[in-house]
C-alpha positions in Angstrom: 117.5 69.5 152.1 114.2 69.2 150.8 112.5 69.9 147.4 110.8 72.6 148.3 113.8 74.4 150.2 115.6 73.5 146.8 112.9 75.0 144.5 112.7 78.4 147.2 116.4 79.1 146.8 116.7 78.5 142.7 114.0 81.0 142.8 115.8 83.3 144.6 118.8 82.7 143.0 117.0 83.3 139.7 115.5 86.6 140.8 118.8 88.0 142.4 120.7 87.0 138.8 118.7 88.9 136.6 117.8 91.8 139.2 120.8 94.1 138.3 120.9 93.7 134.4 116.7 94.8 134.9 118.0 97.9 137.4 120.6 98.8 134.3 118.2 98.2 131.3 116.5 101.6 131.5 119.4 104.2 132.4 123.1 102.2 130.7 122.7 104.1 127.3 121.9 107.2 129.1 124.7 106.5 132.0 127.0 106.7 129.0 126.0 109.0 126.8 125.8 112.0 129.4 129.4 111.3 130.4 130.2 111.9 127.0 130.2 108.5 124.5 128.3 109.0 121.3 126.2 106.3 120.0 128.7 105.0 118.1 130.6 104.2 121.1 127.5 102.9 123.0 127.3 100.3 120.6 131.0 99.4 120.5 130.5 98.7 124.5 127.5 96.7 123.8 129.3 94.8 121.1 132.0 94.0 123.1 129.4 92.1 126.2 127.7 90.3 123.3 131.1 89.3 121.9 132.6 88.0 125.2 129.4 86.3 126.0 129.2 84.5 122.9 132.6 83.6 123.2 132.4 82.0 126.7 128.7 80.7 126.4 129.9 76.7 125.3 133.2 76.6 127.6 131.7 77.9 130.8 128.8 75.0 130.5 132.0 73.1 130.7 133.3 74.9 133.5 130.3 74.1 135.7 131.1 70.5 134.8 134.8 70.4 136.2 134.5 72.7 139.3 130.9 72.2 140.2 127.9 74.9 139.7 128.3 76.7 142.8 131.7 78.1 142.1 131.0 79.1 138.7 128.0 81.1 139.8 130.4 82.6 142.8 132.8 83.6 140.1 129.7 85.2 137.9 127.8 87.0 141.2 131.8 88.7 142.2 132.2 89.4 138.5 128.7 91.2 138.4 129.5 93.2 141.5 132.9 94.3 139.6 131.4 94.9 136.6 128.6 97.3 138.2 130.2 99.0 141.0 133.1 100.1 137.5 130.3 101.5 135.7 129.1 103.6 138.1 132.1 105.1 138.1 133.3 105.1 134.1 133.8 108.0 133.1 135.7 106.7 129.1 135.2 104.6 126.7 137.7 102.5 127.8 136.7 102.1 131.6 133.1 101.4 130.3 134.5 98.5 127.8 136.3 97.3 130.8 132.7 96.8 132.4 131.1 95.2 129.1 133.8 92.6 129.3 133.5 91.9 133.2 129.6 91.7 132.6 129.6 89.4 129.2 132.5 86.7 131.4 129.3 87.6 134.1 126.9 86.6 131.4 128.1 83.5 130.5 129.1 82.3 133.7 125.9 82.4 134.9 123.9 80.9 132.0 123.2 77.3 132.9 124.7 76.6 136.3 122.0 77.4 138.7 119.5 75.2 136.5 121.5 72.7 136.4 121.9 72.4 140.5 118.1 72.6 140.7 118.1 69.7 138.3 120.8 67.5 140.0 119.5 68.5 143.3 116.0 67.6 142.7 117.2 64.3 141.2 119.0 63.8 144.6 116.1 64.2 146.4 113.4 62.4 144.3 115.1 60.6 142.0 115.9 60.9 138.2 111.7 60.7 137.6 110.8 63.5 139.3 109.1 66.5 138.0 111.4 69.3 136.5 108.6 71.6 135.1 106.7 72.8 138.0 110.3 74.4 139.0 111.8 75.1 136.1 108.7 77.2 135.3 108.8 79.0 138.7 112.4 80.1 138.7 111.7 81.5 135.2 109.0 83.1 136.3 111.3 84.5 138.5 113.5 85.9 136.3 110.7 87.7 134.7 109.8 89.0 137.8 113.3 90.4 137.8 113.6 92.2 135.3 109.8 93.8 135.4 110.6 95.0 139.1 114.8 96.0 138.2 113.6 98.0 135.2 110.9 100.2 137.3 113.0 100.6 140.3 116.2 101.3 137.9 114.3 103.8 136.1 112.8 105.4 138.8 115.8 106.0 141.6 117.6 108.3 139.2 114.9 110.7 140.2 115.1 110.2 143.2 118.6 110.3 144.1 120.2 113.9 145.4 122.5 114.7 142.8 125.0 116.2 145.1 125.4 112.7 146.3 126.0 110.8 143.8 125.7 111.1 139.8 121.5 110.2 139.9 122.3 107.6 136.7 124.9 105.5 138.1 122.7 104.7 141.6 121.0 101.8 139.9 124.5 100.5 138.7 125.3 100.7 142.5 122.3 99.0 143.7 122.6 96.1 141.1 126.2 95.4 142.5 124.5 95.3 145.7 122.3 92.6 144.3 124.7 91.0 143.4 127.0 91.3 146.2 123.7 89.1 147.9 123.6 86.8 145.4 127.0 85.9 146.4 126.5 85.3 149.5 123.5 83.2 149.4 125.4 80.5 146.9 128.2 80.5 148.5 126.0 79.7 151.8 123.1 78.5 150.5 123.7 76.4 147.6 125.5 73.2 148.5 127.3 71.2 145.9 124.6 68.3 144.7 126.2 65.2 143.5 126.6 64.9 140.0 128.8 63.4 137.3 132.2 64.9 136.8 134.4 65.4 133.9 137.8 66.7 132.6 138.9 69.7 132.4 140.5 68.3 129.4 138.2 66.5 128.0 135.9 69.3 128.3 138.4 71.4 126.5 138.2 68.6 123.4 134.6 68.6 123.1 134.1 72.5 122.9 135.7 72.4 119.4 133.8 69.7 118.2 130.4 71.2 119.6 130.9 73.9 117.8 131.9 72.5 114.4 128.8 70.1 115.1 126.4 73.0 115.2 127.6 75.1 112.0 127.3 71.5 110.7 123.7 71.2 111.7 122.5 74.5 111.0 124.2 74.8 107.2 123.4 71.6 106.1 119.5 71.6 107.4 117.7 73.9 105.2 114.6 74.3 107.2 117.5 75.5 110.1 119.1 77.4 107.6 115.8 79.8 107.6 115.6 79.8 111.1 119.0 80.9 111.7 119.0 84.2 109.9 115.7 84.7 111.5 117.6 84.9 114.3 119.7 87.2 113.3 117.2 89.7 111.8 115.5 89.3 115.2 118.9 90.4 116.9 119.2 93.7 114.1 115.7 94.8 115.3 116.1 94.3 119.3 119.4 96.0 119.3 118.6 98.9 116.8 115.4 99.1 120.3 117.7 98.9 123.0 120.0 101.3 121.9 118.1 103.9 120.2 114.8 104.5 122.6 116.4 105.3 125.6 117.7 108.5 124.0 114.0 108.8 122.4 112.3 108.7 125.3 114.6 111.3 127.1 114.4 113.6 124.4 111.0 113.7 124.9 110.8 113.4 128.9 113.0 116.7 128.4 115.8 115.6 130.9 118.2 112.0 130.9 116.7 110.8 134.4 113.0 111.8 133.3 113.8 110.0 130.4 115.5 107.0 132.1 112.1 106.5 134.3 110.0 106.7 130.6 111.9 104.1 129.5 111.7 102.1 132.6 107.6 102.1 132.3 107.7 101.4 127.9 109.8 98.0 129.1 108.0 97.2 131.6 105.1 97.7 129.4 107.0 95.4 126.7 107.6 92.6 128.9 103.6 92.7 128.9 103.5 92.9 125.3 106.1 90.0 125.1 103.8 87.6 127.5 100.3 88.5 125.7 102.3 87.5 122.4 103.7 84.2 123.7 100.5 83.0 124.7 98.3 84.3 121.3 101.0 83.0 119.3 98.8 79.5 118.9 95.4 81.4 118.2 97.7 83.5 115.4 99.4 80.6 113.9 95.8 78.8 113.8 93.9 81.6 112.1 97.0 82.0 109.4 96.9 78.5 108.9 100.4 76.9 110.0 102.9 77.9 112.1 105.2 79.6 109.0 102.5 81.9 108.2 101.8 83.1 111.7 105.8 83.9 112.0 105.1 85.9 108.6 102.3 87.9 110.4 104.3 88.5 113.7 107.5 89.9 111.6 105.0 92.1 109.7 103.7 93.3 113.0 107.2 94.0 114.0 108.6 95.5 111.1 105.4 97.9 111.1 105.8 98.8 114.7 109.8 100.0 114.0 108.8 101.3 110.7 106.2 103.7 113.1 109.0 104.2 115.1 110.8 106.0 112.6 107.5 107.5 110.9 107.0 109.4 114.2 110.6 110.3 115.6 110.0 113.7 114.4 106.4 113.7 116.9 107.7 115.5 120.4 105.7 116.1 123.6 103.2 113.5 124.9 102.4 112.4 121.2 105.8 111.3 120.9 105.7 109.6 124.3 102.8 107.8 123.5 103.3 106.5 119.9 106.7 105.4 121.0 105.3 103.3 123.6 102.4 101.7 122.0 105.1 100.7 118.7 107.2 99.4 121.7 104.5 97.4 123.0 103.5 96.4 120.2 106.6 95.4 118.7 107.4 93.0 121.7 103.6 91.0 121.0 104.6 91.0 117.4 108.7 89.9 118.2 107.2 87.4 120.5 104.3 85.5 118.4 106.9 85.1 115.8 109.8 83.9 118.4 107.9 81.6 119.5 106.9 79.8 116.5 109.9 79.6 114.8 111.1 77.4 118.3 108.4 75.4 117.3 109.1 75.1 114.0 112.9 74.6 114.7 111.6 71.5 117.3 110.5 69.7 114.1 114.0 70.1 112.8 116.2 68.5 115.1 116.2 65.2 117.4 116.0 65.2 121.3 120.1 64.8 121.4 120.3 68.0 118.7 118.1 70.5 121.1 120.6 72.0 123.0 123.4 72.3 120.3 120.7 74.2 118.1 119.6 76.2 121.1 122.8 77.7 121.0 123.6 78.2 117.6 120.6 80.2 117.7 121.6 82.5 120.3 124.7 82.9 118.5 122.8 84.5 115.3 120.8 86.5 117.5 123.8 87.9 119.0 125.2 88.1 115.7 122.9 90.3 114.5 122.6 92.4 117.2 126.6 92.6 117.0 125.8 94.4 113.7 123.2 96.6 114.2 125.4 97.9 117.0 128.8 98.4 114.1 126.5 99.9 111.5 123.2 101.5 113.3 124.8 102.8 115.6 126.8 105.1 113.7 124.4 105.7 111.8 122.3 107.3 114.5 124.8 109.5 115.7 125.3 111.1 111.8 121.6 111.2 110.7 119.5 110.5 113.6 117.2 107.6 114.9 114.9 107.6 112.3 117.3 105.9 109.4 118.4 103.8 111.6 114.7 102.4 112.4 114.0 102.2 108.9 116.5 100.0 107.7 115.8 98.0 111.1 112.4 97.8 109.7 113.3 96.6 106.3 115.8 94.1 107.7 112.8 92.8 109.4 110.3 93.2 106.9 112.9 91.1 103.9 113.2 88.2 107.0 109.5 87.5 106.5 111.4 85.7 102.7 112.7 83.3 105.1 109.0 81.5 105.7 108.4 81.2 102.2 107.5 77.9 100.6 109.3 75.9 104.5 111.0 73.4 103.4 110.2 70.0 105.5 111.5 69.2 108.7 113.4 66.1 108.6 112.2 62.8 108.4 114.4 61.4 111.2 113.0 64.4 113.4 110.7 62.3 116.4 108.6 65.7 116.3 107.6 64.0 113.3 107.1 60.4 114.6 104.3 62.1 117.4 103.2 65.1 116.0 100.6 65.1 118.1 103.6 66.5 120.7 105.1 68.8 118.5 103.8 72.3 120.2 104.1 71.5 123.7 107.4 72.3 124.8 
């Protein structure tokens, strides 16, 4: 095999992994609330993925270890198709938590693996010098590509669907486990098993623990970390208070749930936008505030005034409504996304080159904490008094985080970010 027949199928592995959660992201609230869950519920199945996921996320890397990448991302790609072609057809709560838990085993499974068999496979070919980014970089562009073209096409084919045929929000569920259903196929024949080393399945069980224990160490006893972790977590209150509350928004406003479903579909794609053009102004912002904390400050303000609009306008219907809702949406993403990205800088001081990925992790587990949260408490609260309390205390929960980049504390001095600053932004 060469490199570039390498690179071509992690990219298409990449795309065909994130394809069906983009074809889901615009109609899964609406799939289950017009078969009859309140919000309440919707957030108890969305707690329950982020639950599983975080639970599996450190011993499925481990996984991939002992029985090689290709069979864990068989297991995830069959697991996807089960999880999707169930929620097409769930009709309870309890059929629909069935799916959450097939997709968040999904989830985790697939988180790392096909990386890593680019990485090893590249090394096979070139050798351990050769260049990662060029590839790395293209397969997440891939992803992105993903889950820009899912969320249209999911958001669109529920209009376009018969209904006598089938129920018009679960076709993208169905074509997502048909995505899958390909992604199975191609690692199965496509992906051969690079060479790479091999460990225990008991020894992988010992270190999980201790990986664990090693990043509450870490991210408790560093202050600066400290911060950035219940940044996280405010960032994870915000984006799931988002996901779970607009998609009812916008079909409010579209009139209909498959209108509504195909409103959404365009406002994400639009925030994926919002997200990149954030991303890359997040240097200009941090240079005009004057350091990397206070440009975090300014995209948290951004943010917490874009929910805050949110819930100053839920009462707007009509194309007013439609519009403010999509420009706070768009907005918010820039905002979410000039601020995520410097506190990764600013967490990259923090830490040495052996501490990246344990912190990496850590992280997402306070995102998903918070998110875990939103979904107990705002959920509720959305179904008793509507979206608009909901988005407010969102808002303030974001608004307070902007405390946490008050007076930084110093990264530490053993940090090599610190040794050559002058590489400190690049990654």
């Amino acid at each position: 095999m060469s490199a570039r027949s390498a690179l071509r199928r992690y990219m298409l592995v990449s795309f065909l992994t994130w394809l069906p959660i983009g074809l889901m992201m615009a109609p899964m609230v609406l799939l289950m609330t017009e078969r009859g869950l309140s919000l309440a519920q919707v957030g108890l199945t969305i707690t329950v993925f982020s639950v599983v996921t975080v639970g599996l996320e450190l011993p499925t890397g481990g996984l991939a270890d002992v029985v090689g990448r290709r069979m864990v991302l068989a297991v995830s790609a069959a697991l996807t198709v089960a999880a999707f072609v169930l929620l097409s057809v769930s009709t309870t709560l309890w059929m629909f938590m069935v799916s959450s838990v097939l997709k968040g085993a999904a989830r985790a499974l697939s988180s790392g693996p096909a990386t890593s068999w680019y990485i090893d496979t590249l090394h096979g070919i070139e050798g351990p010098d050769a260049d990662l980014k060029p590839g790395l970089a293209k397969g997440g562009a891939m992803e992105s590509v993903a889950l820009c073209v899912g969320v249209l096409a999911g958001g669109g084919l529920p209009l376009l669907v018969p209904a006598q045929v089938i129920f018009p929000l679960a076709a993208p569920s169905l074509v997502g486990a048909v995505a899958a259903a390909v992604l199975l196929v191609v690692v199965v024949l496509a992906l051969p098993e690079p060479q790479h080393a091999r460990r225990s399945l008991a020894s992988v069980l010992r270190e999980v623990p201790a990986t664990i224990g090693s990043s509450v160490r870490l991210s408790v006893g560093v202050p600066l970390l400290r911060r950035m972790m219940l940044a996280a977590a405010s960032s994870g209150v915000v984006l799931m208070a988002i996901e779970l509350l607009t998609p009812g928004r916008l079909a409010e406003l579209a009139g209909a749930a498959e209108s509504g479903s195909l409103a959404y579909a365009v406002v994400a794609a639009l925030g994926f936008a919002g997200s990149a053009a954030g991303s890359a102004l997040a240097p200009y912002v941090a240079r005009l505030a004057g350091g990397s904390a206070r440009g975090a400050v300014a995209g948290t303000v951004l943010t917490a005034l874009s929910v805050g609009s949110l819930a100053a306008t839920a009462g707007l219907m009509g194309v007013a409504g439609l519009l403010t809702a999509g420009l706070a949406y768009v907005v918010l993403f820039a905002g979410s996304a000039v601020r995520g990205l410097l506190c990764l800088e600013m967490t990259q001081h923090a830490v040495t080159t052996a501490e990246r990925t344990t912190i990496a992790s850590t992280s997402s587990l306070s995102l998903q904490s918070g998110g875990i949260l939103a979904n107990l408490t705002l959920g509720t609260l959305a179904t008793q008094a509507g979206a608009a309390p909901a988005w407010g205390i969102a808002a303030a929960v974001m608004l307070s985080s902007a405390l946490v980049f008050a007076r930084m504390p110093a990264a530490r001095s053993s940090s090599p970010a610190q040794a050559q600053p002058a590489r400190s932004g690049s990654g």
